[in-house]
Every structure is written in structure tokens, then in C-alpha cells.
C-alpha positions as CSV (number, residue, x, y, z in Angstrom):
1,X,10.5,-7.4,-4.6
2,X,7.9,-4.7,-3.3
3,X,6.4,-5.0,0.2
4,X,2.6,-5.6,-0.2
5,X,1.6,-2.5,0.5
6,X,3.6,-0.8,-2.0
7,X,2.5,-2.9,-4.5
8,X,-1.7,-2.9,-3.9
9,X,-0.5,1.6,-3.9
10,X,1.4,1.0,-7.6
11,X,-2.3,-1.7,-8.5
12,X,-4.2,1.1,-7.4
13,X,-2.4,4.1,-9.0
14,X,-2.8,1.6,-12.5
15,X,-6.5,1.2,-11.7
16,X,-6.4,5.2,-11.6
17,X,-4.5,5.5,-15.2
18,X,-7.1,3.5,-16.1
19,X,-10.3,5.3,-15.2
20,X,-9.0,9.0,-15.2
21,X,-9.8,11.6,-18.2
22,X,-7.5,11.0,-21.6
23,X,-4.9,13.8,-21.4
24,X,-4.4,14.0,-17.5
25,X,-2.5,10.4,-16.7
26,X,0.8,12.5,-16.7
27,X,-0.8,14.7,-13.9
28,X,-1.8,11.7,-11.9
29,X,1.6,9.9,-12.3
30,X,3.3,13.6,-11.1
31,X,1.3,13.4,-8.6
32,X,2.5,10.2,-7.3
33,X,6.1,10.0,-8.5
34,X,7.0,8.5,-5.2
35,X,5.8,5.2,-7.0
36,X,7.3,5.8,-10.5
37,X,9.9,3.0,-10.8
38,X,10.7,-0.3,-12.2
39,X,8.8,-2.5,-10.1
40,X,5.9,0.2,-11.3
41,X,6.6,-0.9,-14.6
42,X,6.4,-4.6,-14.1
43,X,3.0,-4.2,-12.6
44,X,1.6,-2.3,-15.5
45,X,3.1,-5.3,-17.8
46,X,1.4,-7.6,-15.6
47,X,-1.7,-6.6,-15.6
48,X,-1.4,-5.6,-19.4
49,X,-0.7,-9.4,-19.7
50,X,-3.5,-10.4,-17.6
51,X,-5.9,-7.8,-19.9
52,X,-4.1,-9.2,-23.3
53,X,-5.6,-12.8,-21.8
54,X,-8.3,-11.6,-20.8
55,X,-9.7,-10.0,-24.0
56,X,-8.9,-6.4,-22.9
57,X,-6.8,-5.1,-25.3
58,X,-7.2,-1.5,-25.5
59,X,-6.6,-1.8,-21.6
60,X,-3.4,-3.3,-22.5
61,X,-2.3,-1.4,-25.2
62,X,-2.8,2.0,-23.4
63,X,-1.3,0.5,-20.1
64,X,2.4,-0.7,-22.7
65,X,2.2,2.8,-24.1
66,X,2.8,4.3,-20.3
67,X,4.9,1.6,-19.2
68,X,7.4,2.3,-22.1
69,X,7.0,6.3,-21.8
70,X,7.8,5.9,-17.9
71,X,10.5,3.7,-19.0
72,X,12.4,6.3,-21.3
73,X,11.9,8.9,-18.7
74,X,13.7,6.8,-16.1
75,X,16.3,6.1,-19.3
76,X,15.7,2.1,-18.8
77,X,14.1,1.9,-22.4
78,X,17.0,3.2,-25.1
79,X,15.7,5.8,-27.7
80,X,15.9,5.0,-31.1
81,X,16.5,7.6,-33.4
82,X,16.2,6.7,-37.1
83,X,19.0,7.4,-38.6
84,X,19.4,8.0,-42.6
């Protein structure tokens, strides 16, 4: 389990991917790989839970799509190729 302080810096790097421009969320989350892990990724699920509750749904949907991008870049979300 994070230490508090690591996880009020991976709330407020969410709270970041949520206000900056569309197009530069993968320069902010370069810009702070330090915090790119899993316990990263269960944060954004939380609070994409809490916004799903909540009524905020775009918030949630956009915060699942990064979750599962950081996910495959880390290699803990298996990429499914379609095969014919």
C-alpha cells in the first residue's frame, strides 16, 4: 500500500490528466513517470468508480482509457490481437 504522500502526488497528478489540454496527458505522465505504476492505476479506477457513482462519466471513461493504456505499457494488461 502507498504511503500518503505518494498517494495525494498519484490524486493530484489524476486531477492534472483531468484538467490539462486533450493531446498532452502523455507529456504530463512523462513528466512524472516516477509515479507510473500499479498502485497509479488503482487510483485512476477509484476515482473513475467514484465519477461512474457520481454521474461523471466522461470523467470516468477518459480516466479507464489511460488506466488501460498505462497498463499495456507496463505489460500488466495482455494485448489482444484479432486473429482470423
Amino acid at each position: 500500500m502507498p504511503s500518503e504522500k505518494r498517494e495525494n502526488q498519484y490524486y493530484s497528478l489524476i486531477e492534472q490528466l483531468l484538467k490539462c489540454p486533450n493531446g498532452k496527458e502523455p507529456e504530463l505522465i512523462e513528466a512524472n513517470s516516477e509515479l507510473v505504476d500499479a498502485d497509479l492505476i488503482k487510483s485512476m479506477m477509484q476515482v473513475a468508480t467514484s465519477f461512474a457513482h457520481n454521474g461523471n462519466e466522461d470523467g470516468a471513461k477518459f480516466l479507464i482509457h489511460v488506466a488501460k493504456e498505462l497498463s499495456k505499457q507496463l505489460g500488466f494488461y495482455p494485448e489482444v490481437t484479432n486473429k482470423e
